[in-house]
N, C-alpha and C positions, 0 to 999 in steps of 0.2 A: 207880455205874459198875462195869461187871465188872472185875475183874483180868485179868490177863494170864496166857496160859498156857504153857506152854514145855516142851519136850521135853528130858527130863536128861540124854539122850545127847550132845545137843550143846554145844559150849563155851559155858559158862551167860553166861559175862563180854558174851561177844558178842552173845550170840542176846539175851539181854535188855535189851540195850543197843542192838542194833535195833529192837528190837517194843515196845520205850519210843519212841524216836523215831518211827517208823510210827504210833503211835497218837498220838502228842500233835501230832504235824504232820496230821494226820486231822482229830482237835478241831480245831483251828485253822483248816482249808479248809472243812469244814462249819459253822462258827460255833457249835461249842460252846465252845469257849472266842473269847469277841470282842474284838475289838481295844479298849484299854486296860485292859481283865482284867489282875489280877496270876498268876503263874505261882508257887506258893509249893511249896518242895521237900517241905517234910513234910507239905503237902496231899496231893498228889500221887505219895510215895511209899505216904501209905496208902490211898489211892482203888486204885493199880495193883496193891498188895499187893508192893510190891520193896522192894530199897535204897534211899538218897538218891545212892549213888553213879552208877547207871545214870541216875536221873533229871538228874542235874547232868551227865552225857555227854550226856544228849540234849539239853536246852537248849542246852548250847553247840553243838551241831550246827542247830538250831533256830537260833541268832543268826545260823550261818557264811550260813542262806537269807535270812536277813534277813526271817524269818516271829515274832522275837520282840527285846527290845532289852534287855539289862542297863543300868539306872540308878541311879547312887549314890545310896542313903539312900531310894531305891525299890523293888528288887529287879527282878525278871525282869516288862517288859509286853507281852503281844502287841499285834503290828502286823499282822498275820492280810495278808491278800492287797487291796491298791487296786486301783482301778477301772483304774488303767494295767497293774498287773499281769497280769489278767484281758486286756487287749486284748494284751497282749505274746503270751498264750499263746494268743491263735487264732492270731495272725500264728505263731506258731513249729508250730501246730496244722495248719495248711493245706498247710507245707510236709513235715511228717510224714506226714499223714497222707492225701494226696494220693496222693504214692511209695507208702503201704501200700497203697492200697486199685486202684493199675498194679500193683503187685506181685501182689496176691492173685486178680486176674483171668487173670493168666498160671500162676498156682500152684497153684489154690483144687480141692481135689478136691470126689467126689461126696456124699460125706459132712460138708465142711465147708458144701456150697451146701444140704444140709437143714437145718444148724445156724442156718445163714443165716438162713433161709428162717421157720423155727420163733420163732426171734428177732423178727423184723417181725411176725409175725402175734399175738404173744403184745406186743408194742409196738403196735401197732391195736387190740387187745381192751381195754387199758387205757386209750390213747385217749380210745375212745369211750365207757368207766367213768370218765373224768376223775379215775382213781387216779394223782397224781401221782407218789408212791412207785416204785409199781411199772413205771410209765411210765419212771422214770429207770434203773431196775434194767436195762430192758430194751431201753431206747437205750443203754445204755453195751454190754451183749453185745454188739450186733449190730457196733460197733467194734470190739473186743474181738474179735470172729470174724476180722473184716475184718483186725487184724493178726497175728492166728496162721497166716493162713492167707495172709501175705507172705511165710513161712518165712526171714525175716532175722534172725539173731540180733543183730548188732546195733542193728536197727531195734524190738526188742523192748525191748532193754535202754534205749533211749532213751525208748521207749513209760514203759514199768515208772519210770524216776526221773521221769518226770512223772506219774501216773498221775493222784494225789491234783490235782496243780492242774489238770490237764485237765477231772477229775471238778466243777470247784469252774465250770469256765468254760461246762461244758455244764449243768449248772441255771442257775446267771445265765440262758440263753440262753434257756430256759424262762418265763423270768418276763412275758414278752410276751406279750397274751391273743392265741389262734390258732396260736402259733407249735409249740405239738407237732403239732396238723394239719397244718403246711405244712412242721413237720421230717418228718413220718411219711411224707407222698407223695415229699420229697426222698430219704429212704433207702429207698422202691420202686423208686425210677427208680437207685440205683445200686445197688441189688441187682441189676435186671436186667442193666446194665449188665457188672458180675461176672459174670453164672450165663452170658451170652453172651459171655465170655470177650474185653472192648471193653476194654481197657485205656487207650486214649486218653480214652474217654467213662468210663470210672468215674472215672480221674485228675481230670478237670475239672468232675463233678459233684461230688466232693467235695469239693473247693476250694469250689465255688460254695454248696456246703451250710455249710460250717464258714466262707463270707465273710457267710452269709444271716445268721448264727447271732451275728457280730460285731456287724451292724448294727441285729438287734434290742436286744442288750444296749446299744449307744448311744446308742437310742433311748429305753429303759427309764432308764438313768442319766442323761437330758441333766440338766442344771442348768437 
């Protein structure tokens, strides 16, 4: 696992005692570390190359999500993200990310609609290479575009503390055989929507994209 890398200019206590927590709540959404995993601090202080003290801040910041659980005579287990979790964060997803993408059709300059634009096409080419990788690289930009270019700060900032579990609900979503194809024409149709500057019709396409995108994941998980 790489270490962490840090700029010495900035106050080290903090900056490291972020970029510890950033990364270990990362593992955790992408299932590198899985649910009833232990979380051992000297593992993990020498995996990240730090202290045990920044690591024992981030854990307990990790508990406050209720993404890991200190237990007596156990130590620290992750509880990583349930399948209800996952469904909390479309429903909280639709209603973000809806308002971003009325926002960015009213805002969105000429240079952000190439960004756009480059984004889908390089999300098509992947696609159709069945690189899922790079597939997800490049459905998360094209979001990603869509909220820089809502120019909300703090719609960003709401963006940003979710990022990681947004990131976690849009593969799940994926897991449905078909379902990038039919994600790929749903972000044609609200890109046009944007670049024709339709803020009613991007708002409810993307709702209907991120409600498409719940039902496959339900479908995928039924019991």
């Amino acid at each position: 696992m790489a270490r962490l890398e840090y700029d010495e200019s900035e106050n080290l206590v903090n900056s490291l005692r972020g970029k510890v927590f950033n990364q270990l709540r990362k593992q955790i959404l992408t299932g590198v570390y899985k649910p009833g995993e232990s979380l051992i601090e000297l593992r993990l202080s020498e995996e990240l190359g730090v202290s045990r003290t920044p690591i024992r801040e981030a854990i307990r910041q990790l508990e406050l999500e209720g993404l890991v659980q200190s237990i007596p005579n156990k130590g620290v287990i992750v509880k990583g993200v349930s399948e209800q979790d996952v469904e909390d964060i479309f429903i909280i997803r639709t209603m973000i990310e809806g308002l971003a993408a009325r926002w960015a059709a009213e805002k969105i300059t000429d240079e952000e609609i190439k960004e756009l634009q480059e984004a889908l096409e390089l999300e098509e080419f992947y696609t159709i290479k069945n690189d899922a990788q790079h597939l997800m690289t490049y459905d998360s930009k094209f979001h990603d575009i869509i909220f820089k270019a809502s120019k909300s700060r703090p719609l960003m900032h709401m963006l940003s503390t979710f990022h990681f579990y947004i990131q976690s609900a849009r593969n799940n979503s994926f897991e449905t055989p078909g379902r990038p194809v039919k994600a790929l024409d749903e972000h044609r149709a609200i890109f046009e929507a944007i670049k024709n500057k339709d803020a009613d019709t991007a708002e409810k396409l993307t709702i209907q994209h991120i409600t498409n995108a719940s039902m496959n994941f339900n479908k995928t998980h039924q019991k």
